[in-house]
N, C-alpha and C positions, 0 to 999 in steps of 0.2 A: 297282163299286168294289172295290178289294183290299184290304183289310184283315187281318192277322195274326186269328185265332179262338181264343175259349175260355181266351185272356190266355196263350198259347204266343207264344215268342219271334217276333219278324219273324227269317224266313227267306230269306238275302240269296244269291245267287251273285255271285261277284266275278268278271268277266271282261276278263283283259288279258295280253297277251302277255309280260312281263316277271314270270317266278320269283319277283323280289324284291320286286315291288307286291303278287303276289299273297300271300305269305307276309307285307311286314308289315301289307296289309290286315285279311286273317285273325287274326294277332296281336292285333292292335289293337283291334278289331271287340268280338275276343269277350269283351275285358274287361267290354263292356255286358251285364248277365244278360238284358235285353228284346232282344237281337240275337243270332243264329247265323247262322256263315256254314255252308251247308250243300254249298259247294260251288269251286271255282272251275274256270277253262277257261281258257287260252292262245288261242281264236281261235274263231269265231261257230260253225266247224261244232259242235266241240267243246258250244258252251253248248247249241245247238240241244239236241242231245243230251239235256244234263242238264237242262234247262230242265222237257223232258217227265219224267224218271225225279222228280227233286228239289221241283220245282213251288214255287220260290222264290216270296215274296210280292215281293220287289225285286231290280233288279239295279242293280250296278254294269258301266260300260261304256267301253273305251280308244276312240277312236278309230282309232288308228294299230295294223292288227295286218295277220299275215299271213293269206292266204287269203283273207279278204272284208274290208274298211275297215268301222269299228264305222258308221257311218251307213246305207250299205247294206244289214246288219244290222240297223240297227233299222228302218227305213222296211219289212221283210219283215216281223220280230217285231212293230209293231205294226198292220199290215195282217191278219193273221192269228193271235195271240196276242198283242192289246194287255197291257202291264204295265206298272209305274212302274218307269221307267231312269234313273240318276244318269251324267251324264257324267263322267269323268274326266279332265281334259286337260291337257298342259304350259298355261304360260304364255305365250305369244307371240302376236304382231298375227295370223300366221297362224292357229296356232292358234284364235286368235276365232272368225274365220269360219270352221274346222271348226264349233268348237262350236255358234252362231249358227246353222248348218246341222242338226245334231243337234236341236238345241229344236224348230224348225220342223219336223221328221221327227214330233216328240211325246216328246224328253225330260223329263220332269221337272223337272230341276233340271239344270245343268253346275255343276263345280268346278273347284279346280287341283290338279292333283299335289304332295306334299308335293316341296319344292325350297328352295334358297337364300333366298326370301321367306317362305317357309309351311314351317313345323317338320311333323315326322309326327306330334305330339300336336296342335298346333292345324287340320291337316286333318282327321283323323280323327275330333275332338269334334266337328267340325262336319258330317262324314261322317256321323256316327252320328244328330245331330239331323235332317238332311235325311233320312235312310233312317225314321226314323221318321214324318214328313209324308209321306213318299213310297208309305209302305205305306196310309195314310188316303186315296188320293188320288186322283180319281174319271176314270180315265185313258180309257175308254171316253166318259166324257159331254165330255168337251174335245175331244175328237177329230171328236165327232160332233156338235156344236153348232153348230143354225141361224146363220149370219150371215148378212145382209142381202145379197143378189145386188146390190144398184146401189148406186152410191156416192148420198150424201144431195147434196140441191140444194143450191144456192149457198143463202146466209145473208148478210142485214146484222150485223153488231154496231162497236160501238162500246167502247173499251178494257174487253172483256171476257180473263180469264184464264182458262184452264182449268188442272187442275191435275189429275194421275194418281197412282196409284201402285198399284204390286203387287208381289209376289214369285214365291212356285212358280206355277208354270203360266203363268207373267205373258208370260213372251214371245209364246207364242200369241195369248192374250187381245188385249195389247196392239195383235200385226200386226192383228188383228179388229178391233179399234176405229178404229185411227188408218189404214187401207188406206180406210176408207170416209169420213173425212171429206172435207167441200170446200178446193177450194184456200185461199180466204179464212177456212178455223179459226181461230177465237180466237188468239191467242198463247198455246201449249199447252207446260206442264212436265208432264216426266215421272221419275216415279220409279222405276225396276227394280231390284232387286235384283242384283246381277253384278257378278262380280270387275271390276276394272281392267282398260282395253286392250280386254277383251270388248263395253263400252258406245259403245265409238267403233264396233267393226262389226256391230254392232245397228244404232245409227243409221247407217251405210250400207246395209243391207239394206231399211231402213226406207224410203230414202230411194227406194232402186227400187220403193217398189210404194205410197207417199202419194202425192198433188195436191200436197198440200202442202212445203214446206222442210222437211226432218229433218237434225239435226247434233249432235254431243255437244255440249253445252253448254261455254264457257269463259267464267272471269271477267270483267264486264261486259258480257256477251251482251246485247242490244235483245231487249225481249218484242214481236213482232209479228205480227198479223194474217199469216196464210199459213205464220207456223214452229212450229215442235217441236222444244225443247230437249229432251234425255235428257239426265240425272245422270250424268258421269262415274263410275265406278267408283271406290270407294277416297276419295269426295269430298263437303262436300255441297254441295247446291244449294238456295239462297234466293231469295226476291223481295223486289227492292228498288224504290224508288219515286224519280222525281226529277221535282218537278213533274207533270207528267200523262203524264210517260214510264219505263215498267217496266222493269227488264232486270234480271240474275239475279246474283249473288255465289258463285264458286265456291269455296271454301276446304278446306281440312282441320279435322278437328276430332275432340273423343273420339267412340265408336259411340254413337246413341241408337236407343234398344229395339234395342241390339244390331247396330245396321244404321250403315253408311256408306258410301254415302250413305243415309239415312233419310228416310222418306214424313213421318215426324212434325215432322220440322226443314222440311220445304217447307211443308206444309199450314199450319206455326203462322204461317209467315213471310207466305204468302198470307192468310191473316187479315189481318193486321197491317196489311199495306200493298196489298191489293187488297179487302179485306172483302165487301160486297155487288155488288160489279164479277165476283167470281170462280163458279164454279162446282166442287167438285170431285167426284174419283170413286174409292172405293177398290174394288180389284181382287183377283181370285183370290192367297192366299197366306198362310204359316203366322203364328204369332204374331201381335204386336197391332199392331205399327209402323204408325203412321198415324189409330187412333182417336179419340185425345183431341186430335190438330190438326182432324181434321173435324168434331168439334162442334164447335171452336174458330171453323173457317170458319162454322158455318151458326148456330153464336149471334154471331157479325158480319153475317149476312144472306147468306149466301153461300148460292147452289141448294147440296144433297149427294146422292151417289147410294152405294151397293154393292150390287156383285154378287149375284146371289143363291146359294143355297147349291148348286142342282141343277144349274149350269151351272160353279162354282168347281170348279180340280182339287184344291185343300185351301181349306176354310170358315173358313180361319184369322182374318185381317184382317178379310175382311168383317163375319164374326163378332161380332165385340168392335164394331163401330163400332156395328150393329144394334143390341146389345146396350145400349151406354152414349150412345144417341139420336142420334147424328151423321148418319144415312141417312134423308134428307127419303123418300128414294123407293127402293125394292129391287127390281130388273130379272134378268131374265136376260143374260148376255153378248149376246146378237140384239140387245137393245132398246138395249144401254149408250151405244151414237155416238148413235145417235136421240134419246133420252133428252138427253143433255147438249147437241146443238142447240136443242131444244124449251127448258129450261131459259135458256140463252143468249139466248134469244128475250124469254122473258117476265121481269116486276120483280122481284127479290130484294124478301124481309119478314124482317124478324127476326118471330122465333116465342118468344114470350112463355116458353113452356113449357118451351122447350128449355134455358132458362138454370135450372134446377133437377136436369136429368139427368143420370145419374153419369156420372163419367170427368172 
């Protein structure tokens, strides 16, 4: 794990080709007294370099540079000097699946470049909270975390829900989880955390390596045995009920716990209108988003699962659910699919107990 020591600042390198990210990075950065940038590079050989003199706790990372493509760059750096990398990236469909590329290499986190949508004060605050998750963040144990070599067998169920959610590290997590279910999965929502436009090519990436159907979710989507919706970016996503057929409400709305789309607005909504039919599972990621909807689910009788802390790249979410009794059951990422078919399988109980526990 990396962690900044002895309560000295996190020490960041900012690496990107462009003079003027790299200056108002830095500018910005250092208004945080718990952040110091100690360093930047215009291009991989460059960081290599100072990577070793500097010995950053995190870095920042362009995509687009000369000499070596920031992906390239990282799939080496963390093949041989794993560390926690924040992406950096325009905005664009393309740009997704750079990004979407990047996570799967072992980023931490992607963002957007401050731009016409995103001020450089609201990139930046939230540069600076991710750079702090990111220096906690167990980048060696994600990387190297058992997952089940065979996909799991076929399952009967009958209008069962699943329901996901995660943030940092989630990407990973997530292909781990949803790569090995069977075609006939529950009708499976997901929550990611990720800007807009990035969630649609996620679930296309998604889509080449499930059994199953993966698609971003849209307004009135069908919940169905064999699919996975992913939460549009920038949006949220609920369950709705109409007679004995689910399907999902995609809207805008203010952020909750911070997040939009938000685990905590799916989870409370899967209470409500799938209760003991639903299963869910909170995943690797910072802050609490998602806690008090999963006790929500599992004092409705709903299975609950989270991750546990040795397999999470930050013990953030999982954390708080553990914490205020939402997690029927605590796994490692290896067991998590496994886990939520065995659940799926057997009767939902309301648990007496649970209807007293904080949150």
């Amino acid at each position: 794990m990396t962690t900044s020591q002895d309560n000295r600042p996190i020490r960041v390198l900012v690496v990107d080709d462009s003079a003027i990210v790299r200056k108002v990075l830095t500018c910005q950065l250092s208004k945080h007294p718990d952040i110091e940038v100690v360093g930047t590079a215009p291009d991989p050989y460059i960081a290599r370099d100072k990577i070793v003199t500097m010995r950053p706790d995190v870095i920042t990372l362009d995509v687009e540079m000369p000499k070596m493509d920031g992906i390239t760059f990282l799939r080496k750096l963390m093949a041989y000097h794993p560390m926690p990398v924040i992406i950096l990236s325009s905005l664009t469909p393309q740009g997704g699946q750079t990004a979407l590329a990047a996570l799967a290499a072992g980023a931490v986190e992607v963002m957007c470049k401050p731009g016409a949508a995103y001020s450089v004060d609201e990139v930046c605050t939230e540069l600076a909270d991710k750079i702090r998750a990111a220096a906690r963040a167990s980048v060696k144990q994600l990387n190297s975390a058992a997952v089940t070599g065979e996909r799991l067998s076929m399952i009967e169920t009958t209008h069962k829900v699943f329901a996901l959610g995660a943030s940092t590290g989630g990407v990973q997590a997530l292909t781990a989880v949803l790569s090995v279910f069977p075609a006939n999965v529950p009708g499976t929502l997901v929550v990611q955390h990720m800007p807009a436009q990035f969630t649609a090519s996620f679930a296309q990436r998604l889509g080449t390596l499930c059994r199953a159907e993966v698609k971003e979710a849209a307004d009135g989507d069908p919940v169905l045995p064999g699919r996975i919706l992913i939460a549009p970016g920038g949006l949220h996503m609920t369950l709705r009920r109409s007679g004995a057929h689910y399907y999902v409400a995609v809207k805008d709305g203010t952020p909750v716990c911070r997040q939009k789309p938000s685990v905590e607005v799916l989870f409370e909504s899967v209470a409500k209108y799938a209760g003991a039919n639903a299963v869910g599972a909170i995943l690797t990621g910072m802050g609490d988003d998602g806690a008090k909807g999963l006790l929500k689910m599992r004092q409705a009788g709903a299975h609950t699962l989270a991750q546990d802390e040795a397999s999470c790249v930050v013990f953030g979410m999982p954390k708080e659910a553990i914490e205020c009794g939402a997690a029927e059951k605590v796994v490692p990422l290896s067991l998590v699919a496994q886990t939520l078919i065995q659940f799926a399988q057997e009767p939902a109980k309301r648990d007496p107990s649970v209807l007293i526990c904080r949150g």
